[in-house]
PLY file of the C-alpha trace (Angstrom):
ply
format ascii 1.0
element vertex 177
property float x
property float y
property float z
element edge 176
property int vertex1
property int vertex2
end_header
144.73 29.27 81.82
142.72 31.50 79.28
142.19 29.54 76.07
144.54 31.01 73.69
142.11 32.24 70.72
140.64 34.48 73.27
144.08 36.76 74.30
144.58 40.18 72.88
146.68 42.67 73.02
145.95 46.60 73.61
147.46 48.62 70.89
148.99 52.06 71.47
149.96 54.51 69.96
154.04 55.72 69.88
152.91 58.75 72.30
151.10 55.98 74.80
147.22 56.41 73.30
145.10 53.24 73.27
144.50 52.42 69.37
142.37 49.48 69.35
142.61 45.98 70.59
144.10 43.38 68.55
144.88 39.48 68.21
147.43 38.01 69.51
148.32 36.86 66.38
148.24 40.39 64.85
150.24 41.53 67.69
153.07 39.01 66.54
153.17 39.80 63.50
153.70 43.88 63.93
156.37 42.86 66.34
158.45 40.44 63.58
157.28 43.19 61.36
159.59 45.72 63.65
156.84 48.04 64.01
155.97 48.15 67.57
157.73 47.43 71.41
155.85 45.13 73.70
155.35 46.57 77.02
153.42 44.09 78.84
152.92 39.91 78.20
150.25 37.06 78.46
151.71 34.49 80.49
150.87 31.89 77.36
153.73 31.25 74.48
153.09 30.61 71.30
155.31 27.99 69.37
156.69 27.32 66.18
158.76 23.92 65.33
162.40 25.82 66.61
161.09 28.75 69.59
158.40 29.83 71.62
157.25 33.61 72.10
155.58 34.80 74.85
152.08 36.20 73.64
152.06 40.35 73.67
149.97 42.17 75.98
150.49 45.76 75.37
152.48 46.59 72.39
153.29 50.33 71.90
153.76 51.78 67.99
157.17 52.85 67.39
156.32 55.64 65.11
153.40 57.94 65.45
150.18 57.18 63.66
148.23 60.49 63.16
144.35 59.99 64.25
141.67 60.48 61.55
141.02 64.38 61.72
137.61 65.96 62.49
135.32 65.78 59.66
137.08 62.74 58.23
134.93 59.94 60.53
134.60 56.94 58.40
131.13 56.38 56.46
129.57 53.02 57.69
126.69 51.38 59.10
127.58 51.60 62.44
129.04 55.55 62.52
125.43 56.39 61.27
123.92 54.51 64.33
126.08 56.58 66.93
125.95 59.61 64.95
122.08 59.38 65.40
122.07 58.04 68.83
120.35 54.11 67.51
117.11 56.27 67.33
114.73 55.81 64.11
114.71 59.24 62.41
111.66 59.25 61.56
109.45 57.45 64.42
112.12 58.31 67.72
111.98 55.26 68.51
116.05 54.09 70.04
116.88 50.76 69.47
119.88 48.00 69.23
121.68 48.01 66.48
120.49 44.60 64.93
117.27 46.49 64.83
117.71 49.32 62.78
118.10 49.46 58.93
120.14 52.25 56.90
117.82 54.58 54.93
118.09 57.26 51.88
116.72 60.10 52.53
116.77 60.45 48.72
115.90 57.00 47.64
118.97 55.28 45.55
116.49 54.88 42.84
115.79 58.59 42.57
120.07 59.13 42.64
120.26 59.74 45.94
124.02 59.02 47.13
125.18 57.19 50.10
126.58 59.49 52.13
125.97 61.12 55.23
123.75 63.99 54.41
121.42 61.34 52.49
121.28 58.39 54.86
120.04 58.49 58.24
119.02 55.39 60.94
114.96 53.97 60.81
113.38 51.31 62.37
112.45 48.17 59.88
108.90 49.47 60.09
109.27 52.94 59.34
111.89 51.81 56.21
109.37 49.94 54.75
106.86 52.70 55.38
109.08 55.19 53.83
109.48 52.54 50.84
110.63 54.19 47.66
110.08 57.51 48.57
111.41 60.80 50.10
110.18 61.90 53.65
108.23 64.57 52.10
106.15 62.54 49.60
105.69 59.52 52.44
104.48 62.56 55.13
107.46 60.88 57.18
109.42 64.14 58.84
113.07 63.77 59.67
113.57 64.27 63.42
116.66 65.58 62.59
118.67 66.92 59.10
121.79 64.28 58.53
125.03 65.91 58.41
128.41 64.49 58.57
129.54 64.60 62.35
132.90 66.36 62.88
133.26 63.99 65.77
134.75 60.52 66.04
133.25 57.92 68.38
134.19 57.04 72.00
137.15 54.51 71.26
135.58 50.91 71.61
137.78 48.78 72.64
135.91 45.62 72.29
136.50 44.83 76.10
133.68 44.94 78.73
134.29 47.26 81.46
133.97 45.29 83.75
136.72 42.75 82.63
139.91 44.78 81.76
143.05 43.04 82.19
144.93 44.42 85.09
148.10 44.95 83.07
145.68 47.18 80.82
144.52 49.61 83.09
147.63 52.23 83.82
147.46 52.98 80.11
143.88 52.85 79.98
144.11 55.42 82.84
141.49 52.70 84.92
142.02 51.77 88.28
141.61 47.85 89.21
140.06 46.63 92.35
0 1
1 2
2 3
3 4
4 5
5 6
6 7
7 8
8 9
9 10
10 11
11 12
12 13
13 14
14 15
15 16
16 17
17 18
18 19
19 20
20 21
21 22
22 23
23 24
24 25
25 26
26 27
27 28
28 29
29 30
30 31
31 32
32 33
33 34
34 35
35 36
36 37
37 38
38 39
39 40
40 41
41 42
42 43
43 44
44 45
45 46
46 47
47 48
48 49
49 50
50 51
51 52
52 53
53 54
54 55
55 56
56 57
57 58
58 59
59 60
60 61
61 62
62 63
63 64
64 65
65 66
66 67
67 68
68 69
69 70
70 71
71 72
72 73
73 74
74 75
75 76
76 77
77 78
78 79
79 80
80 81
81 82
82 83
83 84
84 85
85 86
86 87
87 88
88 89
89 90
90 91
91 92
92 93
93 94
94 95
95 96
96 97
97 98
98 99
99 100
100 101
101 102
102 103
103 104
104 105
105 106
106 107
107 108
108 109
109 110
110 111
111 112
112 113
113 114
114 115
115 116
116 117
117 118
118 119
119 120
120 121
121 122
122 123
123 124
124 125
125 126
126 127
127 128
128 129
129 130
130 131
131 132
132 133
133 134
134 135
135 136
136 137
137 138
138 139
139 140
140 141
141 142
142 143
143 144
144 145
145 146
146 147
147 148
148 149
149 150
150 151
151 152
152 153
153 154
154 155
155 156
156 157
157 158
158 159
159 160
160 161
161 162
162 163
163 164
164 165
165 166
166 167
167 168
168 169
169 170
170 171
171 172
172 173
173 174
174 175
175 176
């Protein structure tokens, strides 16, 4: 038996797209909420004082969520990483993501905005290099101009490959075994 606080269930979407992967305990609650079907269960219950329900699996939206639409990929720490492949911009150098800082371009002391034309990965080194100033004054190069990416990142689904419950795989489009 799988220790309950590890279970989760693969969202999708109304038209059979995975989402994301949730709790368990999220799952239950879109389900009392009304807003979703549950296609496949965990073989663990949950209880309250009066029932039991059987822990969701695969739960399938009932109405249609619209994905975020190119050009609209969400500004954070980690879409800057994949957007420049976890490579310091200014020293090549590719590295985990616990090892790479955010930098302005434009320093936020000189105005410069945080935004994706303005802030670009670097290595702790090469940040501290940089320090207060823009890549021109610090004789630091961009390897690359940031832009915004019109792109949106390879769905993670928070599961390692190589451990994908078997009930997950035809809508994952996976084969098991």
């Amino acid at each position: 038996m799988m220790h309950m606080s590890s279970l989760r269930s693969l969202l999708l979407n109304s038209s059979y797209e995975p989402m994301r992967v949730v709790s368990w305990q999220k799952a239950l609650v879109l389900w009392f909420q009304g807003k979703v079907e549950i296609l496949e269960y965990h073989s663990e219950f949950a209880r309250s004082v009066q029932r039991r329900f059987q822990l969701p699996s695969v739960l399938r939206l009932k109405s249609y969520v619209r994905p975020r639409t190119a050009g609209a990929v969400r500004f954070c720490r980690e879409n800057v990483y994949i957007r420049d492949n976890y490579t310091c911009q200014y020293c090549a150098t590719k590295l985990p993501a616990k090892q790479l800082t955010l930098d302005h371009v434009v320093p936020a002391s000189q105005n410069g905005p945080k935004n994706w034309t303005n802030v670009v990965s670097a290595c702790r080194e090469c940040n501290q290099r940089k320090a207060n100033r823009t890549p021109r004054t610090a004789n630091m190069p961009l390897l690359t101009e940031p832009q915004a990416p019109n792109w949106l990142p390879t769905l993670q689904l928070e599961i390692s490959e190589d451990h994908v419950p078997p009930d997950w795989a035809p809508y994952l489009r996976l084969s098991t075994g």
